[in-house]
C-alpha positions as CSV (number, residue, x, y, z in Angstrom):
1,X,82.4,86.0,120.3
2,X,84.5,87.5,117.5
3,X,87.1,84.9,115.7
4,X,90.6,86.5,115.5
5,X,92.0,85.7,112.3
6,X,95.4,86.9,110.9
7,X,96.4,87.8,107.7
8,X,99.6,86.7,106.2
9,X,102.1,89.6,106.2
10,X,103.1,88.7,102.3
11,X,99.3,88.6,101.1
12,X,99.1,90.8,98.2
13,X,96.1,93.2,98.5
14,X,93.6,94.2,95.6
15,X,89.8,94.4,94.4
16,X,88.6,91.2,92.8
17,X,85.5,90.0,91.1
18,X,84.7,86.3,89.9
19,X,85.0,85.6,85.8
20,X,84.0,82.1,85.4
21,X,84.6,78.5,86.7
22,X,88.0,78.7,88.7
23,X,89.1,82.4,87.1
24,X,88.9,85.3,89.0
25,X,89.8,89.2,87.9
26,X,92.1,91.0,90.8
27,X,92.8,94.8,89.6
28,X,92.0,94.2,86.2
29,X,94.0,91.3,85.8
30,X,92.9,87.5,85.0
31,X,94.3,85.1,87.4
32,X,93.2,81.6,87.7
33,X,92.7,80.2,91.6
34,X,94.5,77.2,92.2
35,X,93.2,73.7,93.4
36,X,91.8,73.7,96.6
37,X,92.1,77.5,97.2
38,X,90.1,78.9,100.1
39,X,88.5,82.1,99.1
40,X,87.5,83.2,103.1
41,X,84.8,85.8,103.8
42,X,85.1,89.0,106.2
43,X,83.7,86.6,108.7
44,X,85.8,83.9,107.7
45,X,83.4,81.4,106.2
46,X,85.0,79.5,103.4
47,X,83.1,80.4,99.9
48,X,82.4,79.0,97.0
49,X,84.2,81.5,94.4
50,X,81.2,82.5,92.1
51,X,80.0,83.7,95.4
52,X,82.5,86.6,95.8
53,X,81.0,89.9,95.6
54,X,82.7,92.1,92.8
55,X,84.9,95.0,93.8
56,X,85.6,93.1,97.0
57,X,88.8,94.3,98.4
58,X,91.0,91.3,99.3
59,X,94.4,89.8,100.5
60,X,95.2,87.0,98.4
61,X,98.2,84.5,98.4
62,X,100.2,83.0,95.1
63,X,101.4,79.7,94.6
64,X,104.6,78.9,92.8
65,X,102.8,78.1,90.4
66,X,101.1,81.4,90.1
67,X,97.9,80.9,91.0
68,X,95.9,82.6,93.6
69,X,95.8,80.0,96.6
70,X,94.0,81.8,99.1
71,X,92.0,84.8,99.4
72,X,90.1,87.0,102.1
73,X,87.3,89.2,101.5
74,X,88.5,92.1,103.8
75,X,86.2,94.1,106.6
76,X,86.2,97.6,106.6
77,X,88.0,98.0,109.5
78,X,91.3,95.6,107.6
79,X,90.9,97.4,104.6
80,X,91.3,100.8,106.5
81,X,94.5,99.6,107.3
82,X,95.9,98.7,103.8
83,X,98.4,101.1,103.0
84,X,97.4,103.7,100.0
85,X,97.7,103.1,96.4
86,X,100.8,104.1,94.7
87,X,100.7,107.2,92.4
């Protein structure tokens, strides 16, 4: 049976690929992930982050701090529904 897992509606939403240690690249950018972030696969197993495949498309949270404090790798089907890059 299929988990149901929802996305929170203020996730950000971008491609990522791991750097080193705890950084992490989302759309070209360097962001560090926080302590204890959960980086979630499209079947929502928790990974390691020098597991995440590059040019994964993702919805990732921020802490007030400004790290990334969560992440899901997206399924096809949930990015399909992402709405289309500004021009």
């Amino acid at each position: 049976m299929a988990q149901l897992r929802t996305l929170p509606a203020h996730a950000a939403h971008g491609k990522i690929r791991h750097l080193q240690d705890m950084v992490v690249q989302i759309d070209g950018k360097q962001a560090r992930l926080a302590r204890g972030a959960q980086v979630r696969d499209a079947h929502n197993r928790i990974l390691v982050p020098t597991a995440i495949p590059a040019g994964s498309i993702v919805r990732y949270t921020i802490n007030p701090q400004g790290e990334i404090a969560a992440v899901w790798l997206l399924t096809a089907h949930e990015a399909a529904q992402l709405p289309a890059p500004a021009k």
